[in-house]
Backbone as CSV, one residue per row, in Angstrom:
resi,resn,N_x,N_y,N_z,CA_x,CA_y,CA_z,C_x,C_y,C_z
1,UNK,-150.219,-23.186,109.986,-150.030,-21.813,109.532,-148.589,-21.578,109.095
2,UNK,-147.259,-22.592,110.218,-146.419,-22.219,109.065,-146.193,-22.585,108.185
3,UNK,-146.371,-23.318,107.860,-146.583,-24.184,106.183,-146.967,-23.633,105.527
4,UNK,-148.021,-22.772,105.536,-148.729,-22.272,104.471,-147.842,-20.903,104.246
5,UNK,-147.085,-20.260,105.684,-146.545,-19.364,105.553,-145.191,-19.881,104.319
6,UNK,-144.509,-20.343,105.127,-143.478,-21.037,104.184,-143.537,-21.482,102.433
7,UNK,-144.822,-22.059,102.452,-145.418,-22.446,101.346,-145.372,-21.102,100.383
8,UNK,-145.967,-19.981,100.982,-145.981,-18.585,100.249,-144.687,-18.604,100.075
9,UNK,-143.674,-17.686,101.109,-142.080,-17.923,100.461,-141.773,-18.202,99.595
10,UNK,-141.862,-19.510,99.599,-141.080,-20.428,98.831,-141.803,-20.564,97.329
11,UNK,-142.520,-19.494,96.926,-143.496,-19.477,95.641,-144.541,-20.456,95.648
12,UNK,-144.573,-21.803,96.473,-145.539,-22.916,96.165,-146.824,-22.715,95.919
13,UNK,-147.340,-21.479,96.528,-148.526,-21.161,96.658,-149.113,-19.566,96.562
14,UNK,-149.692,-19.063,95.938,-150.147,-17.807,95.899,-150.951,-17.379,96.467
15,UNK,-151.636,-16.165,96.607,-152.575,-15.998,97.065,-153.693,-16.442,96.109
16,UNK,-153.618,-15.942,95.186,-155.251,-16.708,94.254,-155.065,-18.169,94.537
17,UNK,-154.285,-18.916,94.953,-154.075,-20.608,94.960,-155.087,-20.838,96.060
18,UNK,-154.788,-19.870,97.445,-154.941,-19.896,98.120,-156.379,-19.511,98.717
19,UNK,-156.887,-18.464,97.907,-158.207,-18.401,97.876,-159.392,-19.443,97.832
20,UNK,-160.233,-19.291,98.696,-161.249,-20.223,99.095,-162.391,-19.869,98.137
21,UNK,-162.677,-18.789,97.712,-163.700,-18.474,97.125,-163.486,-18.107,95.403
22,UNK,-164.560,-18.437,94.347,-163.989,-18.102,93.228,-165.469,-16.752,92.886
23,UNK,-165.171,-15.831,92.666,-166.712,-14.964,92.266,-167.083,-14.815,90.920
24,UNK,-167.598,-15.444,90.380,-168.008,-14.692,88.956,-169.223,-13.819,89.018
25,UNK,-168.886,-12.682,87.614,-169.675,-11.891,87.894,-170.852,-12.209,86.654
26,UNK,-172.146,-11.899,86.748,-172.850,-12.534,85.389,-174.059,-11.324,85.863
27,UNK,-175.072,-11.504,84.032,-176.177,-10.316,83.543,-176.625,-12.156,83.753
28,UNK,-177.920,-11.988,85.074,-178.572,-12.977,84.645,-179.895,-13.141,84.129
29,UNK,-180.155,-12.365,82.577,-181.409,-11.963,81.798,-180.959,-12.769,80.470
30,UNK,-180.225,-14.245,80.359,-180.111,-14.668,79.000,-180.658,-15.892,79.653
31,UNK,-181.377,-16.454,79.525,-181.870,-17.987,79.739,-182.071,-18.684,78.333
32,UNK,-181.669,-19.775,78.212,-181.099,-21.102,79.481,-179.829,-20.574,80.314
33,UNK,-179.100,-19.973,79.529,-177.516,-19.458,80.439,-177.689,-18.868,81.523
34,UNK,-178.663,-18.213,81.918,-178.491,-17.968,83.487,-179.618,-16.751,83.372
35,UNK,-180.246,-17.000,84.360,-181.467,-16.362,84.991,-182.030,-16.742,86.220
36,UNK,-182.851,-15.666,86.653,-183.135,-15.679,88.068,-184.285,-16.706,88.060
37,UNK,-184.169,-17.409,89.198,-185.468,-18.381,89.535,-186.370,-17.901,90.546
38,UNK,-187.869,-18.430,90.460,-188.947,-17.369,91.434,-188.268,-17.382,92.530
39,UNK,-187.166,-18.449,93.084,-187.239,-18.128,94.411,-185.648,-17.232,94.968
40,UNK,-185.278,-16.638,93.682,-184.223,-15.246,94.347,-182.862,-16.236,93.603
41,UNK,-182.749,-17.631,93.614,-181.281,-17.830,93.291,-181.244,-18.208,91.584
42,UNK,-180.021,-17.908,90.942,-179.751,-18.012,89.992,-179.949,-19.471,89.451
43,UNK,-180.082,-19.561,87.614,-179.848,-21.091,87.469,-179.673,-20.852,86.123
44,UNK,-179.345,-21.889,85.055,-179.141,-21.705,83.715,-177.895,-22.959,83.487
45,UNK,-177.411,-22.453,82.344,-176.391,-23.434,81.694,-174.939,-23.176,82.325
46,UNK,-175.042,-21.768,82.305,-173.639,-20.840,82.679,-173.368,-21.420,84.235
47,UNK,-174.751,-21.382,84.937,-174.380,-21.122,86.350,-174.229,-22.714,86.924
48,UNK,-174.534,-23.754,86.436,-174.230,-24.929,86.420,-172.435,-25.557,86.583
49,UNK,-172.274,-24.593,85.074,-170.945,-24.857,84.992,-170.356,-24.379,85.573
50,UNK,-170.814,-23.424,86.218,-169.834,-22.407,87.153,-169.445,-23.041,88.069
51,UNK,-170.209,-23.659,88.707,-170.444,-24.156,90.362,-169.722,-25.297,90.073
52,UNK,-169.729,-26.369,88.808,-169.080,-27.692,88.558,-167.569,-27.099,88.269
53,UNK,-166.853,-26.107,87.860,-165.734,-25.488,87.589,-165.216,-25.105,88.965
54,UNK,-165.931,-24.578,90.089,-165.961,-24.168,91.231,-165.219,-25.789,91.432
55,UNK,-165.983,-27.004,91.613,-166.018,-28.062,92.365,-165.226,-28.736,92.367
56,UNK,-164.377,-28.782,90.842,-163.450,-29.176,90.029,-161.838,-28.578,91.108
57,UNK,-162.272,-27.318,91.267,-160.933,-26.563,92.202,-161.224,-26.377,93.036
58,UNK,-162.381,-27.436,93.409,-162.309,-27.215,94.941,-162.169,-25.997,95.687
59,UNK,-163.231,-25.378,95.455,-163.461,-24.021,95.698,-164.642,-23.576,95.854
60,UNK,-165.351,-22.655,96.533,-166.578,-22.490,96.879,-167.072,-21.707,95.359
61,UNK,-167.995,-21.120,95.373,-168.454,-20.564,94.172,-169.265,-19.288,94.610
62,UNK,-169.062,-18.176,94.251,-170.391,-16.733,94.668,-170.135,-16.193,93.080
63,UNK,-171.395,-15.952,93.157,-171.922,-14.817,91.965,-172.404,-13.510,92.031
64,UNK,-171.951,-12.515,91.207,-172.118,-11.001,91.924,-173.058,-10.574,90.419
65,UNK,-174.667,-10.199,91.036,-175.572,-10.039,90.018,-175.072,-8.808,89.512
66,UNK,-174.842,-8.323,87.849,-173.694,-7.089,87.281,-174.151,-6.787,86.018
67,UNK,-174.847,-5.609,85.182,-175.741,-5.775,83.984,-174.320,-5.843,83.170
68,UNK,-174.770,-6.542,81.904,-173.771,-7.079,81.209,-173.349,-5.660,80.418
69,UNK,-173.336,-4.299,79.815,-172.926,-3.359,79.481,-172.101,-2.843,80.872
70,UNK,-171.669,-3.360,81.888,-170.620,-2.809,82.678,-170.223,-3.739,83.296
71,UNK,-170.497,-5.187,82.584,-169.631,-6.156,83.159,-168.200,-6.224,82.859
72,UNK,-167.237,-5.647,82.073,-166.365,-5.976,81.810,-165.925,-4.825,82.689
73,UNK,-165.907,-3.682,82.485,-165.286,-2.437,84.055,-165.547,-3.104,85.265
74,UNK,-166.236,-3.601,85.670,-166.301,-4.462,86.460,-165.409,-5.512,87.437
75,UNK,-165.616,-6.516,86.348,-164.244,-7.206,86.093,-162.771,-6.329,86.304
76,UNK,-162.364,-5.613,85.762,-161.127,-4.854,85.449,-161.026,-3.918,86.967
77,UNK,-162.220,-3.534,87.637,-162.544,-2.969,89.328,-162.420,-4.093,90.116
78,UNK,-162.363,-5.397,89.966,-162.102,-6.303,90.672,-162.763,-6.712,91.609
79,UNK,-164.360,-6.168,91.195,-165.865,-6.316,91.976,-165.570,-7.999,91.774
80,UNK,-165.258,-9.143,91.147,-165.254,-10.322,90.628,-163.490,-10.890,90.495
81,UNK,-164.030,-11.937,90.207,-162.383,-13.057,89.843,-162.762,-13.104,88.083
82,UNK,-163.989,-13.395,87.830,-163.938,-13.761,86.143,-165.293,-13.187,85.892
83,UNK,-165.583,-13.655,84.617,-167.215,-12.999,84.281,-167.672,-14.696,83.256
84,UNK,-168.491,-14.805,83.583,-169.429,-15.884,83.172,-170.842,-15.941,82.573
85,UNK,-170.627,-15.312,81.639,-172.051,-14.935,81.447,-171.840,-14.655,80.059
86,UNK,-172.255,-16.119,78.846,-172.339,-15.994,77.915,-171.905,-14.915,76.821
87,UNK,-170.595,-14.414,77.114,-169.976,-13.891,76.409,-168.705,-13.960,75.477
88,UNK,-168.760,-13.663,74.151,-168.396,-14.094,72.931,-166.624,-13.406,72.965
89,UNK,-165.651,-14.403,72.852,-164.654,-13.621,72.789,-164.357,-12.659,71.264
90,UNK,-164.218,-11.768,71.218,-163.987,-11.056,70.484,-162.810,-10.227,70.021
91,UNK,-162.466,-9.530,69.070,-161.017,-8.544,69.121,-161.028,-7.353,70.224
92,UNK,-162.122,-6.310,69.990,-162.396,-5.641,70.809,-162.320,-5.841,72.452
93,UNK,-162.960,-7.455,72.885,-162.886,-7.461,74.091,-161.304,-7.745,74.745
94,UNK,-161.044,-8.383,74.027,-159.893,-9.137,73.946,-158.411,-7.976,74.123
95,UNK,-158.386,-6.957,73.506,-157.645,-5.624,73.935,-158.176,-5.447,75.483
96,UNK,-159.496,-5.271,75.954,-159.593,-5.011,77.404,-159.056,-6.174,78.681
97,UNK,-159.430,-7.439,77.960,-159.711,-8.562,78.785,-158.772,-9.742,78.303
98,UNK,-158.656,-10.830,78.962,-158.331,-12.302,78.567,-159.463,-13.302,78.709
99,UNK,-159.442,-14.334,77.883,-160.372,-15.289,78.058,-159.984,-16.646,77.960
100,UNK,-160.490,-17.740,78.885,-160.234,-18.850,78.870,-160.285,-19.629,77.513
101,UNK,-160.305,-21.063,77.473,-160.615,-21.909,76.209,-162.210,-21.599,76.394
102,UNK,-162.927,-21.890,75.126,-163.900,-21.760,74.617,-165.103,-22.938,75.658
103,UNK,-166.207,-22.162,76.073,-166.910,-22.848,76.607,-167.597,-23.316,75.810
104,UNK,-168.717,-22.937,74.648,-169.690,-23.150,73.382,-169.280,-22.273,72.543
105,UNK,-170.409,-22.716,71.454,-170.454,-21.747,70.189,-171.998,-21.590,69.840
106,UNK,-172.650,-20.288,69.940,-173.914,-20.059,69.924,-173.953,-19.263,68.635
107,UNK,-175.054,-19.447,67.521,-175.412,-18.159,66.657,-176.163,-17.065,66.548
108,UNK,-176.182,-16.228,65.996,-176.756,-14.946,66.185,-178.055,-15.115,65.182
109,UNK,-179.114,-14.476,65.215,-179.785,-14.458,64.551,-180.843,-13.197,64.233
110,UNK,-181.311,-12.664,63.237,-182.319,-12.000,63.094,-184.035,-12.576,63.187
111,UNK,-184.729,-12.130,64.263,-185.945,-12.433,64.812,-186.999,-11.780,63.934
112,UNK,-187.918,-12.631,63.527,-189.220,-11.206,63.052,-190.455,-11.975,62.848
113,UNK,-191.373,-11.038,62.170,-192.413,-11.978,62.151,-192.494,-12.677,61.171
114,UNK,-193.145,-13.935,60.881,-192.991,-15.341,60.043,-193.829,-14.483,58.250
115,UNK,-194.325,-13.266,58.749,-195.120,-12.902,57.618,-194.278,-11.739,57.458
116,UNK,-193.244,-11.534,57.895,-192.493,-10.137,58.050,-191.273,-10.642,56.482
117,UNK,-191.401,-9.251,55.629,-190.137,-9.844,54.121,-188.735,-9.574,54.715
118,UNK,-188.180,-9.113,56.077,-187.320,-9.110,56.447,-186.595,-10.316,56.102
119,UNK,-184.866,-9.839,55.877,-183.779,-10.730,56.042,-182.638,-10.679,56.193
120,UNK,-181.990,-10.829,57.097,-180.542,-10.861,57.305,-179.714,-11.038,56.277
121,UNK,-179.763,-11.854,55.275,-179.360,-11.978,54.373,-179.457,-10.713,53.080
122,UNK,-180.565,-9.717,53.128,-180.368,-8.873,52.526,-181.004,-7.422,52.767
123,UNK,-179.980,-7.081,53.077,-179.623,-5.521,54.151,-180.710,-4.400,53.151
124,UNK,-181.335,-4.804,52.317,-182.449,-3.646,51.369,-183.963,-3.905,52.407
125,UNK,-184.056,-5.290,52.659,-185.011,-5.355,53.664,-185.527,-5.048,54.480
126,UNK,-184.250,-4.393,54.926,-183.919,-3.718,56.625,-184.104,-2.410,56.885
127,UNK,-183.989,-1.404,55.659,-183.593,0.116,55.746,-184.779,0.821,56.036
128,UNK,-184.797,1.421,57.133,-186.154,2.301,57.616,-186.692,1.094,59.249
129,UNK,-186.229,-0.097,59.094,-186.862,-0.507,59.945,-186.196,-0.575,61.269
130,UNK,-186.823,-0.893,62.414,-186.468,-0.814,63.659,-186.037,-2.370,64.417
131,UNK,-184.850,-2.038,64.602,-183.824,-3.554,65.394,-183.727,-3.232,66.385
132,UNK,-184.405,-4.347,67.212,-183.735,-4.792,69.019,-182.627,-5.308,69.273
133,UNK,-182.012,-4.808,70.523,-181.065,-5.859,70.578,-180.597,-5.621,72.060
134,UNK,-179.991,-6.009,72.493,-179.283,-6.228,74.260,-178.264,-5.360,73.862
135,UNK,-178.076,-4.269,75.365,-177.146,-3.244,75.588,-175.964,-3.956,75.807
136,UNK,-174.485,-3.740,74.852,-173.721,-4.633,75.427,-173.169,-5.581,74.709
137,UNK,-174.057,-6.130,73.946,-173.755,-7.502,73.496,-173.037,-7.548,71.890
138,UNK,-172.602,-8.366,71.801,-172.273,-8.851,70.462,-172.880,-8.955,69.170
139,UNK,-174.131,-9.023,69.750,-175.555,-8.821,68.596,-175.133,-7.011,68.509
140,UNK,-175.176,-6.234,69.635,-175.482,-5.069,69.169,-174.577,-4.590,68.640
141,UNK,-173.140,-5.199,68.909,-172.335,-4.101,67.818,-172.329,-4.730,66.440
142,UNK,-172.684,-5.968,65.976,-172.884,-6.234,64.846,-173.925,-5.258,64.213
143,UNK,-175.136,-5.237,64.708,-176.011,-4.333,63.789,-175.705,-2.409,63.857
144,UNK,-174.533,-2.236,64.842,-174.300,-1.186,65.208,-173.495,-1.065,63.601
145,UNK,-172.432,-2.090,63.426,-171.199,-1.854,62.542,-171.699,-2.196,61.352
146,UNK,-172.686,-3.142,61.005,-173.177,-3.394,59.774,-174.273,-2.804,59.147
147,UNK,-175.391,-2.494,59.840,-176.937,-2.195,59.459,-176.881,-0.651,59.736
148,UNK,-176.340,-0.388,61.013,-176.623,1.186,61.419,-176.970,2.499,60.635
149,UNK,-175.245,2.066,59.728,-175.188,3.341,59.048,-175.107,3.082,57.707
150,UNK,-176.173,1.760,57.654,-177.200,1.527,56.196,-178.673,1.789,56.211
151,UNK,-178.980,2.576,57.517,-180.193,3.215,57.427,-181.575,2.512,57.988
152,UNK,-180.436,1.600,58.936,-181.102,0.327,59.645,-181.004,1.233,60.879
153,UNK,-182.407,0.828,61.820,-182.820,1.987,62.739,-182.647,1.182,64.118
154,UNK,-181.909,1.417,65.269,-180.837,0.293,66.009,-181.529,0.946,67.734
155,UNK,-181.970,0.105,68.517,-182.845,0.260,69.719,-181.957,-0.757,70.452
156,UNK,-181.160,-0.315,71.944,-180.846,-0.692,72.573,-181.592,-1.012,73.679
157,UNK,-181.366,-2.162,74.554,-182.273,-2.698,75.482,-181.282,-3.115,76.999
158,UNK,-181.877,-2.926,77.755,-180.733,-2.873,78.887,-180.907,-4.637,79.482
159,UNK,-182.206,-5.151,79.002,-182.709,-6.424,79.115,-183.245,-7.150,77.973
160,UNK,-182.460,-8.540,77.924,-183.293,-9.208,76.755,-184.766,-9.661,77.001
161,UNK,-185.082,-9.729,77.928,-186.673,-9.625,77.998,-187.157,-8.463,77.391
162,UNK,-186.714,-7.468,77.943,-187.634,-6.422,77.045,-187.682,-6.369,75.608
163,UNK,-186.534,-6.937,75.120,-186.688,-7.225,73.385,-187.515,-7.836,72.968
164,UNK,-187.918,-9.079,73.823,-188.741,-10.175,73.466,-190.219,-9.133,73.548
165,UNK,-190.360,-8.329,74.680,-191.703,-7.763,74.769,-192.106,-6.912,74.011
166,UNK,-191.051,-6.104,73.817,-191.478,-5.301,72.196,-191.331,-6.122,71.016
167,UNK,-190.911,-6.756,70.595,-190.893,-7.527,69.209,-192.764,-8.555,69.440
168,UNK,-192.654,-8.949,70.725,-194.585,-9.131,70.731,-195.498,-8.167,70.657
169,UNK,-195.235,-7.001,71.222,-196.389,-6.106,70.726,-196.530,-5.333,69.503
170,UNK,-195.155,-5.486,68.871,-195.126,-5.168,67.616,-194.317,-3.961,67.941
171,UNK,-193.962,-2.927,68.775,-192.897,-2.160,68.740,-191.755,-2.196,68.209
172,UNK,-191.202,-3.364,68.084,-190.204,-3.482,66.785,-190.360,-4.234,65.744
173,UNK,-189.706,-4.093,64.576,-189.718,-4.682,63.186,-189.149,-5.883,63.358
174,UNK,-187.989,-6.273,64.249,-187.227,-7.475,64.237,-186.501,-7.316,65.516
175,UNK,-185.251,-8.296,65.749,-184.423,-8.104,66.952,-183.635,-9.245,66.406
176,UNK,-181.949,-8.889,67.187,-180.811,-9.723,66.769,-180.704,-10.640,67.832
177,UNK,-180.814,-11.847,68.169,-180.596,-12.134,69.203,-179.736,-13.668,69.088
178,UNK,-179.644,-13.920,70.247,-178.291,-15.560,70.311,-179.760,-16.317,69.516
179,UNK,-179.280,-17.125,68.613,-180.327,-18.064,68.278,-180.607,-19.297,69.221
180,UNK,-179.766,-19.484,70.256,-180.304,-20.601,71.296,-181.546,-20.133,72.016
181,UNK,-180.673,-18.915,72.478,-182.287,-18.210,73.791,-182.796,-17.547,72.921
182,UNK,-183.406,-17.000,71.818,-184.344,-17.121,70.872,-185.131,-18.239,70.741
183,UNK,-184.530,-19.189,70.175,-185.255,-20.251,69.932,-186.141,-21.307,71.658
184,UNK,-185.432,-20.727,72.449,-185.538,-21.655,73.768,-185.885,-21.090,74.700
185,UNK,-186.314,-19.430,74.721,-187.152,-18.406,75.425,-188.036,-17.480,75.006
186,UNK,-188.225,-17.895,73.129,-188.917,-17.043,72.721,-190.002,-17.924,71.737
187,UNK,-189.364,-18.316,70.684,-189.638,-18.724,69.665,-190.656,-20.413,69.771
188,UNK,-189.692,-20.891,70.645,-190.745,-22.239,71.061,-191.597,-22.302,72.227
189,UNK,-192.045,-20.516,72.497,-193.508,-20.861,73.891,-194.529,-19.767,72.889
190,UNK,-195.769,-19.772,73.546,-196.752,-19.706,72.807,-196.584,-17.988,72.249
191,UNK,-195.969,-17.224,73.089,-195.882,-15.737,72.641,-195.194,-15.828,71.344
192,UNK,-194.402,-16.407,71.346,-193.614,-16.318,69.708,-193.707,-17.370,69.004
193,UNK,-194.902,-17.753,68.371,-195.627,-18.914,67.865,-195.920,-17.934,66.448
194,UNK,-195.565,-16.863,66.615,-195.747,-15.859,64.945,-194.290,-15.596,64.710
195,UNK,-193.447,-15.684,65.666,-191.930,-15.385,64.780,-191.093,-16.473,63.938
196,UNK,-190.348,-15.983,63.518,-189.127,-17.289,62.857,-188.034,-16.379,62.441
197,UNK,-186.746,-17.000,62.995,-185.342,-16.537,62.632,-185.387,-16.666,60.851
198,UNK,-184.892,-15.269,60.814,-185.047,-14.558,59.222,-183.661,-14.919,58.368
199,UNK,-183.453,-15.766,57.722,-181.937,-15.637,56.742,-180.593,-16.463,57.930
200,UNK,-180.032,-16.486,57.010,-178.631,-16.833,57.856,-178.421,-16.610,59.165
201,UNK,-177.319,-17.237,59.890,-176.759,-16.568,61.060,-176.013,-15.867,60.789
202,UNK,-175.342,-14.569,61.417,-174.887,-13.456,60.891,-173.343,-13.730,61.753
203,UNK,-172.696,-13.534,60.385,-171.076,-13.560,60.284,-170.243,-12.517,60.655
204,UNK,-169.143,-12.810,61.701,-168.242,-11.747,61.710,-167.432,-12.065,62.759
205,UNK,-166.326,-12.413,62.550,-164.969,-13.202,63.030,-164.610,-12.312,64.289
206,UNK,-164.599,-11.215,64.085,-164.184,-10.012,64.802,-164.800,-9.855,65.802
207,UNK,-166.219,-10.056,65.733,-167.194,-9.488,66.568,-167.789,-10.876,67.551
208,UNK,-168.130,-12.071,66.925,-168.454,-13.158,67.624,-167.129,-14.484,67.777
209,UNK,-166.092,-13.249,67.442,-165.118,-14.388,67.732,-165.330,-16.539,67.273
210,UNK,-164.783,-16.992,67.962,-164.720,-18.602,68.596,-166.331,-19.097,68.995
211,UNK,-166.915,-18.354,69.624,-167.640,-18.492,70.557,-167.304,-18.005,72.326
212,UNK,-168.171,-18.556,72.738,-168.299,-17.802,74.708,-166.895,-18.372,75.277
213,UNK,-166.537,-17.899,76.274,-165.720,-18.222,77.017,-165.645,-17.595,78.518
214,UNK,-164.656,-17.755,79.624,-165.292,-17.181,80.973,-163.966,-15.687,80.464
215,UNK,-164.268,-15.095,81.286,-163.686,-13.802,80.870,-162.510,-13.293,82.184
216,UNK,-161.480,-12.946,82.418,-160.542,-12.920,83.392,-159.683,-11.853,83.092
217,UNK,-159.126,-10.928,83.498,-158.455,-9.669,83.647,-157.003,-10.356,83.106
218,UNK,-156.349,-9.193,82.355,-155.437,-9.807,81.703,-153.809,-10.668,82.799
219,UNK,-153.839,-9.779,83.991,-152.056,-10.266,84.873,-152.735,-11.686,85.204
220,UNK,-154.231,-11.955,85.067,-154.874,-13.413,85.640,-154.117,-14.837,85.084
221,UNK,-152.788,-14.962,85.048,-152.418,-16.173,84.236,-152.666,-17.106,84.958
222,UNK,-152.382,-17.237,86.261,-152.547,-18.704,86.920,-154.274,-18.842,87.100
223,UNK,-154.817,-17.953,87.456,-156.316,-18.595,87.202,-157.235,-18.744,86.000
224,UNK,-156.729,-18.284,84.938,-156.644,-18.880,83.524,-156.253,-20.338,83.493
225,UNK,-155.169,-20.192,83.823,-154.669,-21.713,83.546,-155.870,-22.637,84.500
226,UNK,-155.909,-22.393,85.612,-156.939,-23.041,86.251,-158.054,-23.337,85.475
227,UNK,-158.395,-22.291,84.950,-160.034,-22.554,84.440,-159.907,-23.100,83.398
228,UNK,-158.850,-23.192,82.763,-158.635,-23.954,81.492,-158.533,-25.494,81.856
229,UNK,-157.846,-25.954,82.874,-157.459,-27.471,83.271,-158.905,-27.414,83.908
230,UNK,-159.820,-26.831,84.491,-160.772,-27.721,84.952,-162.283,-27.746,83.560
231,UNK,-162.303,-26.762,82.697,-163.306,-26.981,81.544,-162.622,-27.749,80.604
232,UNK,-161.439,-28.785,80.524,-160.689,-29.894,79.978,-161.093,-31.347,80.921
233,UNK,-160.998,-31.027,81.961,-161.098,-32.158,82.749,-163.164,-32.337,82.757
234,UNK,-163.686,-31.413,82.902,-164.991,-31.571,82.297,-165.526,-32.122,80.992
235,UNK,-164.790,-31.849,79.960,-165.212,-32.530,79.058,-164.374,-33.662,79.091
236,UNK,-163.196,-34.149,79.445,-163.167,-34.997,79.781,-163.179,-36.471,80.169
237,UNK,-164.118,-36.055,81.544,-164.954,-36.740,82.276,-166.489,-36.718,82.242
238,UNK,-166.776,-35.996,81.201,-168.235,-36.227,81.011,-168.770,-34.964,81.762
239,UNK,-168.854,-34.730,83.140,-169.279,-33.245,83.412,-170.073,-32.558,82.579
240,UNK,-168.873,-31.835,81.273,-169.755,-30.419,80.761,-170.968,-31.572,79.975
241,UNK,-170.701,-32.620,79.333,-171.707,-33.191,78.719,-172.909,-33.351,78.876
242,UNK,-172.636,-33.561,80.267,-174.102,-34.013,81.378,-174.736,-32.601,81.307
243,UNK,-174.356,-31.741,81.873,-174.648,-30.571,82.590,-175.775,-29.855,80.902
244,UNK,-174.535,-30.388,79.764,-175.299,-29.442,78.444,-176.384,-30.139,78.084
245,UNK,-176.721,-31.420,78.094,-177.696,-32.473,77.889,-179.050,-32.082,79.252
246,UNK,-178.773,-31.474,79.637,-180.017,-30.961,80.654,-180.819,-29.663,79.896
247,UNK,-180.097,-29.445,78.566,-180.411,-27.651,78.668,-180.575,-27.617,77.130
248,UNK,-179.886,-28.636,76.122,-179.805,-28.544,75.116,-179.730,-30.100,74.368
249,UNK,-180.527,-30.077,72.999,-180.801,-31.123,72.657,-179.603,-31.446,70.996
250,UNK,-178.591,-30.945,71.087,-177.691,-30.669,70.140,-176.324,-30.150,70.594
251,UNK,-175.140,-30.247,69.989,-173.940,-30.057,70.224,-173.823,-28.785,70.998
252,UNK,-173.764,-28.282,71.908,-173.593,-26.765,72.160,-172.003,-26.400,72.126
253,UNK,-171.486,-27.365,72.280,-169.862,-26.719,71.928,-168.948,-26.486,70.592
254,UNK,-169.941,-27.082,69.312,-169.599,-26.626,68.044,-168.135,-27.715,67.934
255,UNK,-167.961,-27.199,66.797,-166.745,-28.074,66.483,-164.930,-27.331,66.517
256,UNK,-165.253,-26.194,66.372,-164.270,-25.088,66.801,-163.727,-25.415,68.051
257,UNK,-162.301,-25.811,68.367,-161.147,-25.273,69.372,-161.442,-24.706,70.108
């Protein structure tokens, strides 16, 4: 104990150094990235890495279940240490928050039906019709800032399941969603065997940034730096490779920095 006391003193050690526990906070309704399993505990891509980032610093790992439209107040209330949960660094967030190096790079996409003349690619398609999208997310302020107030008709969802369930019964015209968990929770099981991602992936530097990254309150420099030396030492050593090769059959980290 005095060592460690001393150790403080003498700057060697901080209290976040010193901390045993790391918490991230995560919306776990995006699968593969993280969702609940029948039996109560979390699992996905996100929460994998979490726990291997945890292991890396030798540090225990807890997750605090947090809907992703108040995950970032959250964060900033200090309910959490970081936020982990497939989120896109952006300009906007980026004034509230800091974010580590880039975990992946996922695209956005417009969902509809395979017989539907919808297209992302051309916004005349769209006007009068009705878009899903997740409360919160990066999808929604894209169609908020682009389509909205072109007469594109914009339905917020507090869960991406429920997007998926109205875009099957036909309650909506389309929905914006990550094209991974589209394609890998919607599109390739038998309920969405009538959809197909419509036109391009949808562009905007501002809004989908780099791609995802873990998310950390801005005075957070030393556990930034942490999380940065251990998602380096993961790729690495093979780690994030392994972990993405369980979940995905293609690059998930893009070629982007």
């Amino acid at each position: 104990m005095k060592k460690v006391i001393l150790a403080v003193c003498l700057g060697l050690m901080t209290p976040a150094a010193m901390a045993q526990t790391l918490t991230f906070g995560v919306a776990p309704t995006f699968p593969p990235f993280e969702s609940v399993a029948t039996d109560g505990s979390l699992k996905g891509f996100d929460i994998d890495l979490g726990n291997a980032i945890c292991a890396h610093l030798k540090r225990d790992c807890k997750w605090v279940n947090t809907s992703f439209d108040g995950i970032i107040p959250a964060l900033k209330a200090r309910k959490f240490d970081a936020i982990l949960s497939a989120m896109y660094v952006n300009s906007a967030r980026l004034k509230q928050i800091d974010f580590t190096h880039k975990l992946y790079s996922i695209g956005s996409y417009l969902v509809a039906k395979k017989t539907s003349p919808l297209d992302a690619s051309k916004l005349s398609t769209l006007k009068g019709k009705l878009i899903g999208v997740e409360s919160g997310s990066a999808q929604e302020e894209y169609v908020k800032v682009h389509w909205q107030n072109k007469g594109v008709d914009v339905h917020s969802y507090k869960d991406v399941a429920q997007v998926y369930l109205d875009l099957q019964n036909g309650r909506l015209d389309g929905a914006v969603l990550s094209g991974v968990s589209a394609d890998l929770s919607f599109l390739s099981q038998p309920r969405g065997q009538a959809f197909a991602m419509k036109g391009k992936p949808l562009e905007d530097q501002k809004i989908f940034g780099v791609g995802s990254a873990i998310g950390v309150r801005k005075a957070d420099n030393q556990l930034k730096a942490q999380l940065n030396q251990a998602i380096a030492q993961m790729r690495q050593d093979g780690t994030y490779q392994k972990i993405a090769q369980k979940y995905f059959s293609f690059d998930i980290y893009g070629s982007t920095p």
